[in-house]
N, C-alpha and C positions, 0 to 999 in steps of 0.2 A: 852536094857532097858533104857540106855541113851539116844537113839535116841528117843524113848516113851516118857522120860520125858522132851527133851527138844520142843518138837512139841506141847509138852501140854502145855508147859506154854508160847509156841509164840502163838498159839493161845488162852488163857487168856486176851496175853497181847493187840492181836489186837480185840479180843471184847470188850476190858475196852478202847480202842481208840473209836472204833466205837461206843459205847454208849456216850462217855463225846460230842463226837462229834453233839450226837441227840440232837433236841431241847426237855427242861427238860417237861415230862406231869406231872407237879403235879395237884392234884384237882384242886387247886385254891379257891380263899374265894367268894364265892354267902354273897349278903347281903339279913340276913332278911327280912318278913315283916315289913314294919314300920321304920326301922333304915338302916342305912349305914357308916361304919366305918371310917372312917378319918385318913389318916397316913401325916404326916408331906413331903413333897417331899426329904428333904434328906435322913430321915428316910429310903426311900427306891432307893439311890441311885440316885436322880434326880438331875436338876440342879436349885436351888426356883430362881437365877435371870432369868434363861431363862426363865421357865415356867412365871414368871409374864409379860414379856415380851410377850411373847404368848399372853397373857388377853389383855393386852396393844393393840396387835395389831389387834384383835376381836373388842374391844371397837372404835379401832381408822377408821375402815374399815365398822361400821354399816349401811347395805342397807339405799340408801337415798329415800326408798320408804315412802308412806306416812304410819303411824302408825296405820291410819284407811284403815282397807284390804278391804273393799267393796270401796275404792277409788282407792286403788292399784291397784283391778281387773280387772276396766274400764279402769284404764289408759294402762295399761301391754292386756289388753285384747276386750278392748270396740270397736276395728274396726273392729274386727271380725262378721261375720252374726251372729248369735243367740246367742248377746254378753252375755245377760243378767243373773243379777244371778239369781239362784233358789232355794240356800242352805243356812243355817246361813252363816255369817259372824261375824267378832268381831274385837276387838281394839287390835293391840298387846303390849306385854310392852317390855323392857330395849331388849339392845342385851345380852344374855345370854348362860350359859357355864356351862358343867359340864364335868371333866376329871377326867378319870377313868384308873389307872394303877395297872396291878395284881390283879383286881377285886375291889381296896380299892381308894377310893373318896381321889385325892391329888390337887384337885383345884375346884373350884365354882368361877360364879360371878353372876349379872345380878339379876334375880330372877328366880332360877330355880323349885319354886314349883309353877309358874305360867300356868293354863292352857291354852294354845295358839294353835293357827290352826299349824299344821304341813305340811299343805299341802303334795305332792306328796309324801313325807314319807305313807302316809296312804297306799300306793301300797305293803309293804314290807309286810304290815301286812296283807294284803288282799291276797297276794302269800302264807303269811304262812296259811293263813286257807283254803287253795287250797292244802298246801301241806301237810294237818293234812289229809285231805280226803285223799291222795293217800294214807297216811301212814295206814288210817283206811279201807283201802278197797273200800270206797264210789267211788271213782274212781279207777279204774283198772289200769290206765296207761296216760301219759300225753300226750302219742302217740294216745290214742283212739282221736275220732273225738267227739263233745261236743255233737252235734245236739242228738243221741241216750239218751243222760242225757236225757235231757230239753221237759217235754210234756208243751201244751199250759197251757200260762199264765194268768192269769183275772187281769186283772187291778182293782186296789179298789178306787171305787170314789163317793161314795155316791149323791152324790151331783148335777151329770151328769146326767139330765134323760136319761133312756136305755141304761145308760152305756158304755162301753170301746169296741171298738174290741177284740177278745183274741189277746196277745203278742205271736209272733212264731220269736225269735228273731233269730233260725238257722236254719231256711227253706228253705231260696232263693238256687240256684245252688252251689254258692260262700260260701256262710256261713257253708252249710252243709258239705262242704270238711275241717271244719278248726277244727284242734285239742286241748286239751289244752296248749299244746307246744305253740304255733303260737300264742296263744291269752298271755299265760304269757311271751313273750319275745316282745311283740308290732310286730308282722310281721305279722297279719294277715288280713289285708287290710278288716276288717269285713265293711258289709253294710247294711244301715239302720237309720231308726232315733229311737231315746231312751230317754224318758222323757224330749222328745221335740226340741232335738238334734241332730241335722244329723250329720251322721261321716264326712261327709267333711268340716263340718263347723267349726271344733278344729285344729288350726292353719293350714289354708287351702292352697293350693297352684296354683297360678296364677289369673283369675280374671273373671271369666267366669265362672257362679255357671253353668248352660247349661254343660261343659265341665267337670265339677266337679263331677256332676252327674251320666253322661251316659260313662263317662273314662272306658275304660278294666282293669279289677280289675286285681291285680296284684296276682302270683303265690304264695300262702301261705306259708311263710318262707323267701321269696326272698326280702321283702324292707321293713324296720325297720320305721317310722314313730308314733310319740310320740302321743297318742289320747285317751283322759279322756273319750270319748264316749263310743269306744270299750273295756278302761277298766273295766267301768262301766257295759257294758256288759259280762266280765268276773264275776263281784258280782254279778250279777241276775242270771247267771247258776250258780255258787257254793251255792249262795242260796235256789236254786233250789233242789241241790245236798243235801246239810246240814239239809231241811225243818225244817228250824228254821232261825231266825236273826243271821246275820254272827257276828254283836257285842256280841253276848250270848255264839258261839261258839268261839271266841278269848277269852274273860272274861274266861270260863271253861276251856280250853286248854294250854291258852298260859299264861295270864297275871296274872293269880291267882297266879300259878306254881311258876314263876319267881317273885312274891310279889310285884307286881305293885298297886299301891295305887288305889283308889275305885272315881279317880276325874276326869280320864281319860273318853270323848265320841267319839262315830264314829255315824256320820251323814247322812244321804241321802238326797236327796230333797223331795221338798214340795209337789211334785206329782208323786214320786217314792215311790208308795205303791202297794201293790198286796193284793190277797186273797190267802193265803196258809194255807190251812187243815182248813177252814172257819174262821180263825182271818186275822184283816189289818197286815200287816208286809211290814215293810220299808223294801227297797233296797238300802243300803248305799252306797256311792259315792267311787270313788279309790283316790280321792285327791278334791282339793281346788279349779278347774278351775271358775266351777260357782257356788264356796262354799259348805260347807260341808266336809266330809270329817274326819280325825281324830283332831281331839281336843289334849291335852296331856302336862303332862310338861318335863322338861328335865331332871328329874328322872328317869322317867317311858322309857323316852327313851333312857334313858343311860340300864336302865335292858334289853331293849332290844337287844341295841348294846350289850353287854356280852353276851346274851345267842346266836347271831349269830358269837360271837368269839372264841364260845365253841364247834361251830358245834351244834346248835341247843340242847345241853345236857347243864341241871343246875342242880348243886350238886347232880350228880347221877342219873338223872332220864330224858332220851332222849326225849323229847317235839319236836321235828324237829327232821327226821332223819337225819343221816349222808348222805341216799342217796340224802335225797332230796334236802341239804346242797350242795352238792356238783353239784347237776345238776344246782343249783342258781348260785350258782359260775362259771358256766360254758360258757363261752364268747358265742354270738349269730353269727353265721356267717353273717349276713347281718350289723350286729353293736359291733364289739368286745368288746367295754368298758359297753357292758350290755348282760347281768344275765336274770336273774327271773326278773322281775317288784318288788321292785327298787332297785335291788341288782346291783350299780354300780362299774363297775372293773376296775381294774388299766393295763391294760392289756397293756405291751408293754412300761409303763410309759406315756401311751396315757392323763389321766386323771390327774393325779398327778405325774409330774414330779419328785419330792422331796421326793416320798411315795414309801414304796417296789414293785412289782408286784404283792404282794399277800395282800394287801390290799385292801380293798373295802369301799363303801360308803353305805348307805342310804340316798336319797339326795332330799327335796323339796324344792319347788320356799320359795325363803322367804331373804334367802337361808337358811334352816334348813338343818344340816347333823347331821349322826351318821357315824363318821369316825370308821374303826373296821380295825386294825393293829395287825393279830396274830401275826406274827416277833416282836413285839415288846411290848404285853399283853398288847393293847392298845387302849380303846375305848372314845373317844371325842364328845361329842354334843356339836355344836356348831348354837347358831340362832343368825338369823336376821342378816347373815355376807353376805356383797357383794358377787357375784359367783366367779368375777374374781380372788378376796381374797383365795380362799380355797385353794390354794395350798399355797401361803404365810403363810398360816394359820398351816397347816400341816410342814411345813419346820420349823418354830418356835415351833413346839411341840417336833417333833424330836431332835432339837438338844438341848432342856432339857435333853431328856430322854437318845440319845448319853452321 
């Protein structure tokens, strides 16, 4: 009976080690529509000199691009062949900041209800309503091959007599072997031109379009290469998939949910329209290259950043699953420090030296990020900060919250 009692209460006492030892899950505080709570930084055990120090060195590192983005784009982007843009543009303002610990708002600067281009952020959002389809059945599997989605496309262009060719944007040999996998991780050397864009012309390599052209396409999966074309071609199948505006299906799905303000837009270009189910319907862009793209302030992107530090689930109610969470999170073999499209990982310390390995980014040109730090219930947007900055930047947040 002794030997009973006393095994019972070693093992008591080594699950009451092994739970202190877990990281704690409590809910956590989702903020309303409309409002967001404000805790003082010590209030919750922060450190208010470091953190403003942090601000300091956001303010002190702001890109020395020009404020006006359709001049940025030229400059950052104008030697390229098909430089030109084709999407809105806009003027940015302040470098600005929104920090977010335990769910509760303990720093701002800048002007954070400002709506500004986010650039390549707009990919994060364009993977999540890729991955509401899988969640909803619309897609089977990320493993399927896309080309079975996608029947022919009509271009809508009123204005063109006789009209468009139809769009078969996964016909060719090449295309039709490429999955969703391959297309949401950039490895799928897709080919083609798409609203007037040829894939080889987004940040192209070497110098011989001849060369460029008729190259042997590479193995799908096998070589990682960053390109707004083929992303773009990603939003025209899920669009496809969704038969509806993918901004209508993120509005419904995603940003209602999480109480994201009603001033947020996602853009396409000016000659990215189709006929689907006989109305015009744009095909919105995955980022900013030749403008367009998402719009947003750093509100709206801080709710975001929470709900990917939740694992896709806000206040009870899973919007992302956990699968699909975790396949974002999942390093690309051809590119470790990338995910889903634009889920960037820390993988190995590669990305952010300073930052744990289970940290990740959201990150567009600007430099706009949504830093998301489960280890440390800590979600940071930070704009318009140099690239080389971002891990300065991340080092000075930490050793607040340290």
């Amino acid at each position: 009976m002794k030997r009973i009692l006393f095994l019972s209460l070693l093992l008591c006492s080594a699950f009451t080690v092994f739970a202190q030892s877990r990281p704690s899950k409590t809910a956590g505080y989702f903020p309303p529509r409309g409002e967001w709570e404000h805790r003082a930084p010590a209030q919750l055990g922060l450190d208010t000199a470091q953190l403003q120090a942090a601000i300091r060195f956001a303010q002190e590192n702001e890109s020395k691009y020009p404020r006006n983005l359709e001049l940025t784009q030229a400059i950052q982007f104008g030697k390229e062949p098909y430089s030109a843009g084709i999407g809105p543009f806009s003027n940015r303002g302040d470098a600005t900041g929104v920090i977010v610990y335990k769910g509760y708002i303990v720093a701002e600067w800048g002007e954070p209800f400002r709506v500004d281009i986010t650039n390549s952020v707009t990919k994060s959002f364009l993977s999540s309503v890729v991955g509401v389809a899988v969640d909803q059945g619309l897609i089977r599997s990320v493993h399927d091959t896309v080309a079975p989605y996608i029947p022919p496309i009509e271009v809508y262009d009123p204005l063109t007599p006789g009209g468009h060719p139809m769009l078969y944007p996964f016909a060719s040999a090449h295309n039709r072997s490429l999955t969703w996998d391959v297309m949401l991780r950039q490895t799928s050397d897709w080919e083609g031109t798409l609203w007037g864009k040829p894939d080889w012309a987004d940040r192209p390599a070497g110098n011989d379009p001849e060369e460029w052209l008729h190259r042997k396409r590479n193995t799908p999966g096998s070589v990682w290469k960053y390109n707004d074309v083929r992303v773009n071609a990603l939003a025209l199948a899920a669009t496809c998939v969704w038969r509806q505006p993918l901004p209508q299906v993120l509005k419904t799905r995603i940003m209602d949910p999480i109480g994201a303000s009603n001033t947020w837009r996602w853009y396409g270009y000016r000659n990215a329209w189709i006929v689907l189910d006989g109305a015009p319907v744009q095909s919105v862009s995955g980022g900013g290259h030749w403008g367009g793209g998402m719009f947003i302030n750093a509100y709206d992107m801080a709710r975001f950043g929470l709900l990917t530090l939740h694992r896709g689930k806000w206040n009870g109610r899973q919007l992302l699953s956990e699968q699909w969470v975790q396949q974002a999170l999942t390093p690309t073999p051809a590119h470790p420090t990338y995910g889903y499209m634009n889920w960037f990982l820390n993988t190995d310390h590669q990305l952010l030296p300073n930052a744990p390995v289970t940290a990740f980014v959201h990150i567009g040109n600007g430099t706009n990020m949504v830093y998301v730090d489960p280890e440390h219930e800590l979600v940071a947007v930070v704009r318009w900060l140099e690239y080389k900055a971002m891990d300065g930047m991340v080092k000075q947040l930490l050793q607040a919250v340290r």
